[in-house]
Backbone as numpy.savetxt, mean C-alpha at the origin, in Angstrom:
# Nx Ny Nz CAx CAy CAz Cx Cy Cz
-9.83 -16.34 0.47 -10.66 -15.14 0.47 -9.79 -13.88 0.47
-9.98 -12.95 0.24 -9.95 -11.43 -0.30 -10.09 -11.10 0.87
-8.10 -10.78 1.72 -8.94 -9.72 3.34 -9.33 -8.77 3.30
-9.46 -7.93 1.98 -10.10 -6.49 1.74 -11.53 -6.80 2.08
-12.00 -8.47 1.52 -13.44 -8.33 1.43 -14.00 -7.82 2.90
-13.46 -8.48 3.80 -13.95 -8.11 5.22 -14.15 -6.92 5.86
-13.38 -5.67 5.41 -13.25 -4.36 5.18 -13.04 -3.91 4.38
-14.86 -3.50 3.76 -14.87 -2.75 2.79 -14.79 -1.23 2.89
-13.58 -1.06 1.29 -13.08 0.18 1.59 -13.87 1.13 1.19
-13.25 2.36 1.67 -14.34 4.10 1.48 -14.29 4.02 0.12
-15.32 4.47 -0.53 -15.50 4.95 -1.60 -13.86 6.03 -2.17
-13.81 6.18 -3.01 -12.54 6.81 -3.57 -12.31 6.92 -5.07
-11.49 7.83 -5.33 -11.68 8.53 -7.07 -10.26 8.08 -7.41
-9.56 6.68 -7.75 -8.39 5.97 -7.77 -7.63 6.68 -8.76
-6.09 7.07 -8.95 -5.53 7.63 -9.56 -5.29 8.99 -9.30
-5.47 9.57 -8.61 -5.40 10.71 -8.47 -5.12 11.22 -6.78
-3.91 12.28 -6.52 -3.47 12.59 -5.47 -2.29 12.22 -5.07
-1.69 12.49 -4.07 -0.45 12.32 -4.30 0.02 11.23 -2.35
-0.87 11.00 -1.83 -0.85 10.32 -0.74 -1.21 8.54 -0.84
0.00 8.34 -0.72 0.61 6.61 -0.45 0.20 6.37 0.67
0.21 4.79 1.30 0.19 4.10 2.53 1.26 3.31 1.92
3.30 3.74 2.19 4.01 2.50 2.30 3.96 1.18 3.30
3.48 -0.16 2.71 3.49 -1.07 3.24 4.33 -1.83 3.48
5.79 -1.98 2.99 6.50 -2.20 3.15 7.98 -2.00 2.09
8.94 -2.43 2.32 9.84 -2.29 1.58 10.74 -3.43 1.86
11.24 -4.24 0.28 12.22 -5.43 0.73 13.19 -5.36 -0.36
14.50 -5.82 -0.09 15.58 -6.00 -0.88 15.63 -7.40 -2.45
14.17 -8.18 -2.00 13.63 -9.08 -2.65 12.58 -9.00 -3.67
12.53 -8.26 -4.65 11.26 -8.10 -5.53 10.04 -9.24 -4.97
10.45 -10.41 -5.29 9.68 -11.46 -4.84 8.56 -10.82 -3.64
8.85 -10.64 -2.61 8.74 -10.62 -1.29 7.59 -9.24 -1.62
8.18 -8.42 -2.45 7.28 -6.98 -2.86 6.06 -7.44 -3.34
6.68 -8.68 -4.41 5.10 -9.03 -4.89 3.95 -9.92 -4.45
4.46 -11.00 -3.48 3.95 -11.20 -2.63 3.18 -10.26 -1.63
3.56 -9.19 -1.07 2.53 -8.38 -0.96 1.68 -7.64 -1.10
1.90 -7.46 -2.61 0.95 -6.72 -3.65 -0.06 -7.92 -3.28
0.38 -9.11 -3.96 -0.94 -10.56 -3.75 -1.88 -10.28 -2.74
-1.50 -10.24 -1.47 -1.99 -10.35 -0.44 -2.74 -9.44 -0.24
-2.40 -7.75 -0.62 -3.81 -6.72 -0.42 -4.56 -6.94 -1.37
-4.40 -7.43 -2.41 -5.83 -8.32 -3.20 -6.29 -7.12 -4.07
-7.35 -6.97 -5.10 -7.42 -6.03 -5.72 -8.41 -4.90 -5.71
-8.52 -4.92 -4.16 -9.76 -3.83 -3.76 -9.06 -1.82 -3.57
-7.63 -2.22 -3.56 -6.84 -0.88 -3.97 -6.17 -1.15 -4.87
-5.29 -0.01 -5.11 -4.03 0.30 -6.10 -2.96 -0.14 -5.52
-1.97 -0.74 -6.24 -0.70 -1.25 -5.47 0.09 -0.65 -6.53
1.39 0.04 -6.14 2.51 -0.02 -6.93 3.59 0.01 -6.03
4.58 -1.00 -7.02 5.90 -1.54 -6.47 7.24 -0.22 -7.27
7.18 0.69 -5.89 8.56 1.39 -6.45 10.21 1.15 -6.18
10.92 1.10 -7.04 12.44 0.73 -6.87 13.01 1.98 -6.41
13.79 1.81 -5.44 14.62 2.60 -4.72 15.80 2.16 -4.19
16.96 3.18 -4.77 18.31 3.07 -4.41 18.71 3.68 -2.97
19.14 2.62 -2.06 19.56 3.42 -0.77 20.79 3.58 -0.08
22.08 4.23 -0.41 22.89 3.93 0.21 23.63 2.71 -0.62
23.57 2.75 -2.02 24.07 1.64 -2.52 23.08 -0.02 -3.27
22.12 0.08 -1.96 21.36 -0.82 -2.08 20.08 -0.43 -2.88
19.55 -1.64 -3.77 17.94 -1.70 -4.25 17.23 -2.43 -3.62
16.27 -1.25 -3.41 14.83 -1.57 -2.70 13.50 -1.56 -3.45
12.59 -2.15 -2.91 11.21 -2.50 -3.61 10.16 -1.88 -2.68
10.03 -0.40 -2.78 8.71 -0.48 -1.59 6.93 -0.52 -2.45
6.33 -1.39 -1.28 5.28 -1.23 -1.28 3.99 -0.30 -1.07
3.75 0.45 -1.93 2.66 1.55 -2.17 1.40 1.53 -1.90
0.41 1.77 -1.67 -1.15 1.70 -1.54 -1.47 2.83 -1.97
-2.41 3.10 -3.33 -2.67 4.30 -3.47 -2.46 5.08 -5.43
-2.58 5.92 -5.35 -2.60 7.04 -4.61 -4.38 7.51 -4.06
-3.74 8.23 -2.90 -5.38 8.61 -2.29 -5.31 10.43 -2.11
-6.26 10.91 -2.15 -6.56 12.78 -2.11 -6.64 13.31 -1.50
-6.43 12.43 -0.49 -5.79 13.38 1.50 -5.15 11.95 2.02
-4.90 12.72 3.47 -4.13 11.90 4.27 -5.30 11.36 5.04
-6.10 12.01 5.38 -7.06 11.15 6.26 -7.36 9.52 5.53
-8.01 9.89 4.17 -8.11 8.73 3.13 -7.47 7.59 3.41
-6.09 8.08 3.29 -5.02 6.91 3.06 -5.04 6.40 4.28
-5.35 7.28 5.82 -5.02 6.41 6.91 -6.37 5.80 7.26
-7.74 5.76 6.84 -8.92 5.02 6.98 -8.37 3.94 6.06
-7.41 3.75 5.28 -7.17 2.53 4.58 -6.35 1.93 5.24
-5.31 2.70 5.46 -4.07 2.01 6.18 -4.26 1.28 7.38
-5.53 1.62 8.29 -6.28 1.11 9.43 -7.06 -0.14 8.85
-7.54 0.12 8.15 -8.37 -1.14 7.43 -7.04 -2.36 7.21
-6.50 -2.39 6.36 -5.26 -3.47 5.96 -4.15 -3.45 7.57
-4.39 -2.73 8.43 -3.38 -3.08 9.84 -4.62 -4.25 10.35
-6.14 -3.45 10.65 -6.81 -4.67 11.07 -7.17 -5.97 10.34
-7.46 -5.84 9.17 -7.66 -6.98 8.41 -6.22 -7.94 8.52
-4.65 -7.60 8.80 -3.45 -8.71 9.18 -2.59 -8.49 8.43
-3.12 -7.56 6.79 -2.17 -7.70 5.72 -1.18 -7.08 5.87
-1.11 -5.56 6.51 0.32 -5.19 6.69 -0.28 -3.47 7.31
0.58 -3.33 8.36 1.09 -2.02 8.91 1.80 -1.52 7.79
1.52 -0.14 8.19 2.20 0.94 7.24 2.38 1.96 7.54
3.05 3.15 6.90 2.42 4.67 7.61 2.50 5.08 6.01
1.56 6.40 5.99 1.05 7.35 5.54 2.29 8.24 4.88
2.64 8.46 3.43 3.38 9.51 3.11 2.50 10.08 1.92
4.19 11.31 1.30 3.23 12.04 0.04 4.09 11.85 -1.14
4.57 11.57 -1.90 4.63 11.62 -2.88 4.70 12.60 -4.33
C-alpha cells in the first residue's frame, strides 16, 4: 500500500514555488531512489546531485510547494505516515 494513501495530502497547484521538504540525502543514488519509491506518487519527488567538499550527493526533494507552511503540513504527513523526516528549505 501507498503510505501517502493514509494521509491524504492538502490540495496543491504542483510545479510551482520554490519550497522543498529535503528528505534525505545519500552518497548512493540507489538509496535516493529507493526513497523516491517509498513516498509513492501522491507528491513530486526530485533527486538533486550535489557536490560537497569533494564528494557526490543525491538529495531527496519533495515538492516544489508555494509557502513554507505547505511544505511543512506535508513534511508532517510523510514524518507520521514512517516514510521519512525532513526539514523544510527554499530553493
Amino acid at each position: 500500500p501507498d503510505p501517502m494513501d493514509a494521509a491524504a495530502p492538502a490540495p496543491r497547484t504542483q510545479g510551482r514555488g520554490n519550497v522543498y521538504i529535503q528528505v534525505g540525502s545519500f552518497t548512493d543514488i540507489g538509496n535516493a531512489e529507493n526513497l523516491d519509491a517509498a513516498i509513492g506518487r501522491g507528491l513530486p519527488v526530485k533527486i538533486e546531485n550535489a557536490n560537497v567538499r569533494g564528494a557526490d550527493y543525491f538529495r531527496v526533494l519533495v515538492g516544489p510547494f508555494m509557502t513554507r507552511s505547505e511544505a511543512e503540513t506535508h513534511r508532517v504527513q510523510l514524518s507520521n505516515s514512517g516514510v521519512a523526516d525532513g526539514f523544510v528549505t527554499r530553493r
